[in-house]
Backbone as a printed PyTorch tensor [residue, N CA C, xyz], in Angstrom:
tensor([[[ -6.1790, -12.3080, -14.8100],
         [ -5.5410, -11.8450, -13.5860],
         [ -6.4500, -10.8370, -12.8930]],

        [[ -6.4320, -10.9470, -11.5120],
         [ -6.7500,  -9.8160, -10.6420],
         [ -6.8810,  -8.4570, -11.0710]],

        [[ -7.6430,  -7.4360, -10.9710],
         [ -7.1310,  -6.3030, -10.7810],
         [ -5.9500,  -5.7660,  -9.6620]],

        [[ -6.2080,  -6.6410,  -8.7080],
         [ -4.7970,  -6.3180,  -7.3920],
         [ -3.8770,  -6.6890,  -8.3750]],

        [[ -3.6530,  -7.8280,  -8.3820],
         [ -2.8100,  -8.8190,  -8.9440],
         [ -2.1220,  -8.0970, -10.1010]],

        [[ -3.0800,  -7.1590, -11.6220],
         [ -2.3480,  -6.1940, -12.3730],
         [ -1.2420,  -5.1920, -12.0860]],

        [[ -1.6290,  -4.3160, -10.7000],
         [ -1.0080,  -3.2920, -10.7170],
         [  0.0480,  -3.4740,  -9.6380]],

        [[  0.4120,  -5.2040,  -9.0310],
         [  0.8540,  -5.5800,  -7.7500],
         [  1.8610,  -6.4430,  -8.2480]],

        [[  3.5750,  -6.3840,  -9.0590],
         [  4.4110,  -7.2810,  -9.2240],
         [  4.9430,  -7.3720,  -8.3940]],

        [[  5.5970,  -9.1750,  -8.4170],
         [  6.0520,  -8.9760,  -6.9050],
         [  7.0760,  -8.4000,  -6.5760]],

        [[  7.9750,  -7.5760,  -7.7230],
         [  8.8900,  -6.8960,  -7.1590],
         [  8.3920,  -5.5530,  -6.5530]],

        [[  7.3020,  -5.3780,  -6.1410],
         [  6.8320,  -4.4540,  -5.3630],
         [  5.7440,  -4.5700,  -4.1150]],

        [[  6.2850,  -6.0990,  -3.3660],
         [  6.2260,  -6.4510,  -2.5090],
         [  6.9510,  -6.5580,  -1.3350]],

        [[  7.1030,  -6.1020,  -0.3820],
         [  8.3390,  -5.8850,   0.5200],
         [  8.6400,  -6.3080,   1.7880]],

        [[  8.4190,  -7.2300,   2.3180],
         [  8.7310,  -7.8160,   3.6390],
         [  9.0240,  -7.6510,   4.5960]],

        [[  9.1420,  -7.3890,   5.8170],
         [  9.6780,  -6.8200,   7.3050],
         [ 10.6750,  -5.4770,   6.7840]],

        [[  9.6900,  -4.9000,   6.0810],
         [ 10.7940,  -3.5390,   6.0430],
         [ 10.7790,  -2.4780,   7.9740]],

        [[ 12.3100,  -2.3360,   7.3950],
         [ 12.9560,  -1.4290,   8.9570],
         [ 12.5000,   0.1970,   8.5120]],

        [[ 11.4620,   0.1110,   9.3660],
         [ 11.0650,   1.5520,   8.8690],
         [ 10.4650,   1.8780,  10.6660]],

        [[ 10.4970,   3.6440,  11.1180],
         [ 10.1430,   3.7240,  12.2820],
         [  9.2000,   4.5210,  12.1620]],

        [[  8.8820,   5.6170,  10.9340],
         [  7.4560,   6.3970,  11.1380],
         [  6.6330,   5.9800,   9.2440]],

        [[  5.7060,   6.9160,   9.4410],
         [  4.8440,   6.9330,   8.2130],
         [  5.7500,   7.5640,   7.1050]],

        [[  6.7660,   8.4500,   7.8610],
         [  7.5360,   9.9930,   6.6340],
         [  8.5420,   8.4330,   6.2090]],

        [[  8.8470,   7.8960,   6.7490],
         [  9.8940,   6.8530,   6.1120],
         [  9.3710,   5.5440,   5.6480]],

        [[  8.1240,   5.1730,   5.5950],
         [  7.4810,   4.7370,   5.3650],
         [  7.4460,   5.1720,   3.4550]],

        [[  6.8180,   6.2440,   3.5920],
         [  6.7910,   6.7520,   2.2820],
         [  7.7630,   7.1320,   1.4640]],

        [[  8.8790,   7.5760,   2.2480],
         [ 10.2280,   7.4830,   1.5650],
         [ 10.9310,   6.2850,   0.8380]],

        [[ 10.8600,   5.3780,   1.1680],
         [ 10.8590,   3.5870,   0.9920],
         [  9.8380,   3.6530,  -0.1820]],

        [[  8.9000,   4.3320,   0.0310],
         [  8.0000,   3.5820,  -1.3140],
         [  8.5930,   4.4750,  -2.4650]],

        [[  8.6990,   5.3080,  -2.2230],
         [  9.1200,   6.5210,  -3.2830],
         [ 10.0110,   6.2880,  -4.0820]],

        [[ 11.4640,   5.3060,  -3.3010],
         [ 12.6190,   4.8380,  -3.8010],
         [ 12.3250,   3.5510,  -4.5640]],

        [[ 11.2370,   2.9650,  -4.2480],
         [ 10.7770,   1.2370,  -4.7210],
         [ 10.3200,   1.4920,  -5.9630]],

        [[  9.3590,   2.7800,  -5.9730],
         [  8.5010,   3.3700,  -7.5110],
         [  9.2020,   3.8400,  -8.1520]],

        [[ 10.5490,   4.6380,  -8.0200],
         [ 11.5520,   5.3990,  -8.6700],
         [ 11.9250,   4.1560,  -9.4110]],

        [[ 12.8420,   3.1640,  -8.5340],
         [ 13.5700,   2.1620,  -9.2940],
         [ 12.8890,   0.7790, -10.2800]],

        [[ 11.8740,   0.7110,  -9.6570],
         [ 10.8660,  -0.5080, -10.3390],
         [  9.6490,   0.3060, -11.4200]],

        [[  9.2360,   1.5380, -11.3350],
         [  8.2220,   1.8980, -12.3960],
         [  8.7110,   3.2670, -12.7080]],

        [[  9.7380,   3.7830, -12.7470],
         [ 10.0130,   4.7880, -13.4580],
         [  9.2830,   6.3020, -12.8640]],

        [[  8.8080,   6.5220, -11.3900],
         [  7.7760,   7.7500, -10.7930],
         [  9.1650,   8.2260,  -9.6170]],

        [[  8.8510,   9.5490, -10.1240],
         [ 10.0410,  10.4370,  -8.9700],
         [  9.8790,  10.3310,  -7.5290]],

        [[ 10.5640,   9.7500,  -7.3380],
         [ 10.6480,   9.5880,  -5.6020],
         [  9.7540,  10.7220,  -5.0300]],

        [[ 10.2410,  11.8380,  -5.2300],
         [ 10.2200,  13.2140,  -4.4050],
         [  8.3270,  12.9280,  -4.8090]],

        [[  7.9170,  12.8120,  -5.9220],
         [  6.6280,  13.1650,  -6.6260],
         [  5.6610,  12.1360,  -5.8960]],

        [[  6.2530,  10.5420,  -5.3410],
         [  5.1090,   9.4260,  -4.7370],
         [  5.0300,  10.2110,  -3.2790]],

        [[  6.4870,  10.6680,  -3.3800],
         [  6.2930,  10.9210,  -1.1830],
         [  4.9870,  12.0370,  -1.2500]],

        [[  5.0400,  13.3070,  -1.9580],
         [  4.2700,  14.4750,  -1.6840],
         [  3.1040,  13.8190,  -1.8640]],

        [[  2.7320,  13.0470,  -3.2860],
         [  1.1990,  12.9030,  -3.4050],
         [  0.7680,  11.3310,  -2.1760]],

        [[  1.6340,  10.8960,  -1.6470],
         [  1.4650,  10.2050,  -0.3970],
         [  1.0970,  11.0290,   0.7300]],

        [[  1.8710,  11.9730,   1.0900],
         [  2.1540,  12.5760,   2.1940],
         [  0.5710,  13.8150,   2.2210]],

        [[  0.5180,  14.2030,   0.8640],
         [ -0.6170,  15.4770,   0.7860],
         [ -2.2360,  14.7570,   0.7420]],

        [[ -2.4100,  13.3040,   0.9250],
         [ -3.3450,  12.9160,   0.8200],
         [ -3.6710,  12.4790,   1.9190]],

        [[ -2.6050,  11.8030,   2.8530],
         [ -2.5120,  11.7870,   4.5930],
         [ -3.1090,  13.0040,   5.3130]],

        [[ -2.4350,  14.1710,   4.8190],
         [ -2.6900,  15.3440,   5.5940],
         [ -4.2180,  15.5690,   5.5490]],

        [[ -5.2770,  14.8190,   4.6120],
         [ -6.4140,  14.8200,   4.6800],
         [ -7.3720,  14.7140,   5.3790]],

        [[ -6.5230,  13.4620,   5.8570],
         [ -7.1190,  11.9560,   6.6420],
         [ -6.4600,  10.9780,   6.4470]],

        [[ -6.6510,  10.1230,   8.1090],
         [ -5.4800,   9.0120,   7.7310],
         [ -6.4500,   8.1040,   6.9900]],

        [[ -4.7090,   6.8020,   6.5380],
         [ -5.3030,   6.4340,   5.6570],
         [ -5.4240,   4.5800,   6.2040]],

        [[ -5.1370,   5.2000,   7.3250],
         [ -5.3210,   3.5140,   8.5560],
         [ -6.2880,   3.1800,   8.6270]],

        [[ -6.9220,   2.0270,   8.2000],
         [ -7.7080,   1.4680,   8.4840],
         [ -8.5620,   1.2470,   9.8710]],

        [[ -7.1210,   0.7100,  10.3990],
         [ -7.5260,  -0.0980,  11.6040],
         [ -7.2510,  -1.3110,  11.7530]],

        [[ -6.7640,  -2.3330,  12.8810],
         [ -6.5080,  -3.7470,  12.8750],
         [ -5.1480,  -3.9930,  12.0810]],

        [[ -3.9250,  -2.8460,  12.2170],
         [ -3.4210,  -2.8780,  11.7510],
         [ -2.6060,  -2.8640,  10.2700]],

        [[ -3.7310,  -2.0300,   9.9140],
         [ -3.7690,  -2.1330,   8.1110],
         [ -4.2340,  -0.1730,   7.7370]],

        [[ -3.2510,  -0.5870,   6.7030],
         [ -3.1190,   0.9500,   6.0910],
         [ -3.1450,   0.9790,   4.3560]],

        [[ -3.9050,   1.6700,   4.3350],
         [ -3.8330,   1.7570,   2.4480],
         [ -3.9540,   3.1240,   2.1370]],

        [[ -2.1310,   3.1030,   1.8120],
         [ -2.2740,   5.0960,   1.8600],
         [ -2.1040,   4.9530,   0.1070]],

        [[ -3.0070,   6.1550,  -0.2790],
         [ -2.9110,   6.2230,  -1.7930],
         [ -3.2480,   7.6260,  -2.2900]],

        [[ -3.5950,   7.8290,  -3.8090],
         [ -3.3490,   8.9430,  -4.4100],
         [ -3.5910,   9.3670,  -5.7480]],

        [[ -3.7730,   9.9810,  -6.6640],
         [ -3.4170,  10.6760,  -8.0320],
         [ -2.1880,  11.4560,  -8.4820]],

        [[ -2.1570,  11.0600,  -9.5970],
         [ -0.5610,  12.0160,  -9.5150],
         [ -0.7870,  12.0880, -11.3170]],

        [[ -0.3090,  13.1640, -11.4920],
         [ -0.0230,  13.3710, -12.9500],
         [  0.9990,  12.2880, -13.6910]],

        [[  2.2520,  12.2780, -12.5640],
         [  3.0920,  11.2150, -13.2660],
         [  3.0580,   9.8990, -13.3890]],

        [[  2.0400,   9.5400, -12.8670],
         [  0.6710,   7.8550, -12.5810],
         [  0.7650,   7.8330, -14.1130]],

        [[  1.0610,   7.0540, -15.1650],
         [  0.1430,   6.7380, -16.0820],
         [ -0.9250,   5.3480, -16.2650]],

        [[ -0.5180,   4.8420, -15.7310],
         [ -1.7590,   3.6920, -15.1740],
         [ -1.2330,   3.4770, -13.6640]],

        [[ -2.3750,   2.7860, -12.8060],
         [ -2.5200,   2.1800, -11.6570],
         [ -1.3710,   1.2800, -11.2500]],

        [[ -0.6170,   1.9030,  -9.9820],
         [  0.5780,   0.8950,  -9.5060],
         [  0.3790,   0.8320,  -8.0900]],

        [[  0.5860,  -0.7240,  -7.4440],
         [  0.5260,  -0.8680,  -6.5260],
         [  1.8760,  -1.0140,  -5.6820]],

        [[  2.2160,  -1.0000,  -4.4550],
         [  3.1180,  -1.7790,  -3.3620],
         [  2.6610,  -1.9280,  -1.4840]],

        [[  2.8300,  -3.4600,  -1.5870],
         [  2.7420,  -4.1360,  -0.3990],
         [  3.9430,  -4.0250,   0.5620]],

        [[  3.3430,  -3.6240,   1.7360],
         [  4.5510,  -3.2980,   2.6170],
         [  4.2010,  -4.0900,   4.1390]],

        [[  4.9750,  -5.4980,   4.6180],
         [  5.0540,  -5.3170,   5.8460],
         [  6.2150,  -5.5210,   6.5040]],

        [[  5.8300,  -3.7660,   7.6470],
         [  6.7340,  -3.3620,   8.2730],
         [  7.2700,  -4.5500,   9.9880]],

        [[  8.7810,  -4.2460,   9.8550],
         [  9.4810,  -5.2180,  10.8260],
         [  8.4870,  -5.3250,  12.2030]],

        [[  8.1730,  -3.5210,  11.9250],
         [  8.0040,  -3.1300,  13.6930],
         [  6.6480,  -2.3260,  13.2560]],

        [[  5.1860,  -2.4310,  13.8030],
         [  4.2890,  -1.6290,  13.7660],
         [  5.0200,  -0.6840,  13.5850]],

        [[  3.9110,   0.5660,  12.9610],
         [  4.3930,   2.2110,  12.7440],
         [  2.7670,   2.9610,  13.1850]],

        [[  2.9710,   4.2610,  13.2270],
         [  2.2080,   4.8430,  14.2390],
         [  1.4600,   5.3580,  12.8130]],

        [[  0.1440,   4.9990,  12.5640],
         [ -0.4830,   5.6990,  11.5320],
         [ -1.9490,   6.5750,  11.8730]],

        [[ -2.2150,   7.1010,  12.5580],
         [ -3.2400,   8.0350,  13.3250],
         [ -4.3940,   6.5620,  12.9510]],

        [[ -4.3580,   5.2120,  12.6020],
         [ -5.5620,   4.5720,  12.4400],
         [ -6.7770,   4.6330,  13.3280]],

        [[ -8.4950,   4.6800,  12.8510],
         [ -8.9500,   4.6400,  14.1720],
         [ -9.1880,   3.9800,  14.9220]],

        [[ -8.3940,   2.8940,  15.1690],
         [ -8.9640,   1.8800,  16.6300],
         [ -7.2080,   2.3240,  17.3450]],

        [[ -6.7350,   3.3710,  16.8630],
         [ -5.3200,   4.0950,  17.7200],
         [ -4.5040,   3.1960,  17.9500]],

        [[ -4.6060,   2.0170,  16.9450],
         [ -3.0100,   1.2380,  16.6970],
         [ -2.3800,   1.3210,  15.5450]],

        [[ -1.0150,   1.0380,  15.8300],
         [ -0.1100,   0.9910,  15.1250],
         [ -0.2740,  -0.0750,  13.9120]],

        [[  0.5160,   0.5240,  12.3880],
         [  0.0490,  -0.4920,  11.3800],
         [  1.2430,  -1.1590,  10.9130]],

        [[  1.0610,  -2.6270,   9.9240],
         [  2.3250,  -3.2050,   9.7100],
         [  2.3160,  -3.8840,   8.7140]],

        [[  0.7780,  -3.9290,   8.4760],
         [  0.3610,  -4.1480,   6.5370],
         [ -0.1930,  -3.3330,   5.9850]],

        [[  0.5480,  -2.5480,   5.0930],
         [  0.2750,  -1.3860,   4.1540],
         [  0.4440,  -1.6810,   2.4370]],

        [[ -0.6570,  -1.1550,   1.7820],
         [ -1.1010,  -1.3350,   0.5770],
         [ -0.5950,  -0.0360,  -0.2230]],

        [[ -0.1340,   0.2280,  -0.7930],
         [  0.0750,   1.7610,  -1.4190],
         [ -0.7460,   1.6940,  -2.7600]],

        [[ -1.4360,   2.6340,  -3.0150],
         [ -1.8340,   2.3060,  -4.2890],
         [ -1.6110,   4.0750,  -5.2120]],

        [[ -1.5170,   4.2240,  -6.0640],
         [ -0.8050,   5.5750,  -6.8880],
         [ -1.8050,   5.2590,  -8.3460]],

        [[ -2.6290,   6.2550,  -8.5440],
         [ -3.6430,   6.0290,  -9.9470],
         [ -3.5660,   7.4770, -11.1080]],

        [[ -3.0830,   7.1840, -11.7790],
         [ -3.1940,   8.5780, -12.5240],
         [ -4.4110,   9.6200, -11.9670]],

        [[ -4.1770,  10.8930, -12.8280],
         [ -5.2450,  11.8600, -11.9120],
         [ -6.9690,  11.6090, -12.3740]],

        [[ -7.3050,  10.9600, -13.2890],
         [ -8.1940,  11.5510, -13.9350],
         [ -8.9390,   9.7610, -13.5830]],

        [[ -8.2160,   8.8100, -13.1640],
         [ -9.0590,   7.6680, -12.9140],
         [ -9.8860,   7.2390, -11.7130]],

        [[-10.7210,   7.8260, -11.3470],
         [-11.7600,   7.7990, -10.5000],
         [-12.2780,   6.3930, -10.0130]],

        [[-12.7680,   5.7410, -10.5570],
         [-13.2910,   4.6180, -10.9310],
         [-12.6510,   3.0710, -10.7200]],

        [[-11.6320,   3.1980, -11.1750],
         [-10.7340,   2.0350, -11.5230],
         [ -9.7310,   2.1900,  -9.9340]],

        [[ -9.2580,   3.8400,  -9.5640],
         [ -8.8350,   4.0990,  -8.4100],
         [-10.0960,   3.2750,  -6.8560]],

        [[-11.6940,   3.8980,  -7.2310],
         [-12.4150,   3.2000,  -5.7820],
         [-12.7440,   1.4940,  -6.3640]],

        [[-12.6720,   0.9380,  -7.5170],
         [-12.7220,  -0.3760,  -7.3610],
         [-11.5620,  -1.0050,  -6.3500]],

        [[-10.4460,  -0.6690,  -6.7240],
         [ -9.0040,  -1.2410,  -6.2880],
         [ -9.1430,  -0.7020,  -4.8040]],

        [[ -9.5560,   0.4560,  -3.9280],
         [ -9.6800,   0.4450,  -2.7890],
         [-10.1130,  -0.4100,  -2.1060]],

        [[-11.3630,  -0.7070,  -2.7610],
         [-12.4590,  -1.3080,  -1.8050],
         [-12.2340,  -2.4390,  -2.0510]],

        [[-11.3490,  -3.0950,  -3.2380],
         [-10.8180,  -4.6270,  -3.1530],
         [-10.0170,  -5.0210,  -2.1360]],

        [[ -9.2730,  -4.1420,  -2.3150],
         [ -8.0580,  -3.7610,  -0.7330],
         [ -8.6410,  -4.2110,   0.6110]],

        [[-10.1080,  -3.0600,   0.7120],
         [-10.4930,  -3.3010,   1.9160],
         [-11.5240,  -4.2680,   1.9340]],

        [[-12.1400,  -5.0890,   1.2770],
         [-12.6190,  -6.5740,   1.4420],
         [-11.4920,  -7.2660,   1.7660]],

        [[-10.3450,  -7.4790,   1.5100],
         [ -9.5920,  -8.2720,   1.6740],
         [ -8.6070,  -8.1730,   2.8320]],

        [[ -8.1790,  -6.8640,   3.2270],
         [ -8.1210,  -6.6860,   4.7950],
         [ -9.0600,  -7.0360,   5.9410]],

        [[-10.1860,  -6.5880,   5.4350],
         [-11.0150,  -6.8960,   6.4590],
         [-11.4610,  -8.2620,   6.7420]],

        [[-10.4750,  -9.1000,   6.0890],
         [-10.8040, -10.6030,   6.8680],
         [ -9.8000, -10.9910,   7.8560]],

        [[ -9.7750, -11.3650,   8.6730],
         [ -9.1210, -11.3790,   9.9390],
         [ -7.9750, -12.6280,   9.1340]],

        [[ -8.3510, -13.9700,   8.8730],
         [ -7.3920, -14.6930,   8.1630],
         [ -6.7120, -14.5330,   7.3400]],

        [[ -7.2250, -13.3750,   6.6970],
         [ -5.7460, -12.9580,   5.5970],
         [ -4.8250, -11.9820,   6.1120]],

        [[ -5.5130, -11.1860,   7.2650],
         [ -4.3000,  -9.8000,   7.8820],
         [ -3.5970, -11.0780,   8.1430]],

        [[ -3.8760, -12.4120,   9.2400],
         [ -2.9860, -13.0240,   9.8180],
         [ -1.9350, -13.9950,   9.0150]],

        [[ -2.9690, -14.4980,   7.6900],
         [ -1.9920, -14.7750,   6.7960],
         [ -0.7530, -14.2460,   6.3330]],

        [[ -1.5890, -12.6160,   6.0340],
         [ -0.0480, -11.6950,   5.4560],
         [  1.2340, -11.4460,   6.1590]],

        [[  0.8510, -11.6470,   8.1010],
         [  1.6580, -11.2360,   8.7540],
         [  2.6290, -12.4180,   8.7410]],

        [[  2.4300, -13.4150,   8.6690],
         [  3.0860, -14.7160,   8.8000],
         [  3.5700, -15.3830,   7.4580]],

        [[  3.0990, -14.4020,   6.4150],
         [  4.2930, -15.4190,   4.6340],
         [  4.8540, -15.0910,   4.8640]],

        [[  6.1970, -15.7940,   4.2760],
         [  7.6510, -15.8510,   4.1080],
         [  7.5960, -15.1510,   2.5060]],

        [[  6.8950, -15.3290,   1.8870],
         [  7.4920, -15.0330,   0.8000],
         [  6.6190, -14.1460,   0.0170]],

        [[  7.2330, -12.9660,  -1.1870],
         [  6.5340, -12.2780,  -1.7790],
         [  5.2220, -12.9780,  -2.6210]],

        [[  5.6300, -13.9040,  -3.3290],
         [  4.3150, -15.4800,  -3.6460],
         [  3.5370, -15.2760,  -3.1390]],

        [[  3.7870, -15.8970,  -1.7940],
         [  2.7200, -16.0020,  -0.7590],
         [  1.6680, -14.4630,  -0.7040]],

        [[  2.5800, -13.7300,  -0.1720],
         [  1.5980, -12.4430,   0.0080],
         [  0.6150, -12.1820,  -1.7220]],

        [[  1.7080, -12.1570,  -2.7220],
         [  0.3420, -11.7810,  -4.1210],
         [ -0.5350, -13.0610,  -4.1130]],

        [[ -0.3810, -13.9840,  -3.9730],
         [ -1.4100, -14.7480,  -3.4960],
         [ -2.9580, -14.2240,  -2.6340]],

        [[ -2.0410, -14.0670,  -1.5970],
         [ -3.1860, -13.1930,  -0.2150],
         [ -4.0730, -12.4250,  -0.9380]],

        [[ -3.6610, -11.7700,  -1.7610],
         [ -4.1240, -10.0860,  -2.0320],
         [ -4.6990, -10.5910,  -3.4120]],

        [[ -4.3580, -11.2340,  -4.1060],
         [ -5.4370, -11.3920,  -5.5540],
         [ -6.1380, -12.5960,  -5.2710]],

        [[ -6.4650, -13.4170,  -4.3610],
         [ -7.6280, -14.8070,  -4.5920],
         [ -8.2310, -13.6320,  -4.8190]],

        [[ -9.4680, -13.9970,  -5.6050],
         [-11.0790, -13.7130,  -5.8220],
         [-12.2110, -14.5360,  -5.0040]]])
């Protein structure tokens, strides 16, 4: 299997979620990681939210991969999010995003954290798969998208 594909079940894939900013954006994920991997809501939003305040984490072309370290990470977890309605993510080509990658890595994994980025962003950055992702019907479909090799 993938490295995407490891830390990406599809019950943490999420479809036209109704969300209107980034703060609810991350709230949604917080509640998805609480109930599906056992990480405190309150604990994904801050180390989401305190890694934004950095720099965004928008790509561009509509794609966002906001992520993080956290003590309560004990291995690498992912979630796929596309939103109903673009959301406003400071990206720099100053559009709005609607495929978002979350990725959450314990604190101390460096390594295994920039492989899984930059898999992310090879695989965004093909124009046929943003358009693929925007158009599956189904969670399948999208872990598909995101783990071919």
């Amino acid at each position: 299997m993938s490295l995407i594909g490891e830390i990406l079940p599809l019950s943490h894939i999420v479809l036209d979620l109704e969300v209107s900013s980034k703060k609810r954006l991350f709230e949604q994920a917080g509640l998805l990681l609480e109930n599906e991997a056992g990480l405190p809501r309150a604990d994904v939003f801050d180390c989401l939210f305190a890694r934004e305040k950095l720099g965004t984490t928008g790509l561009g072309q509509g794609v966002a991969i906001p992520h993080g370290r956290h003590a309560c990470v004990k291995k690498a977890v992912g979630v796929f999010v596309r939103t109903a309605e673009p959301v406003a993510f400071d990206a720099p080509d100053g559009k709005p995003v609607s495929l978002i990658f979350i990725l959450l890595v314990p604190e101390n994994a460096t390594g295994e954290h920039l492989e899984v980025l930059s898999k992310l962003a090879g695989r965004f950055s093909q124009k046929s798969v943003r358009e693929a992702l925007m158009s599956a019907a189904t969670a399948e479909e999208v872990h598909r998208l995101l783990t071919e090799e």
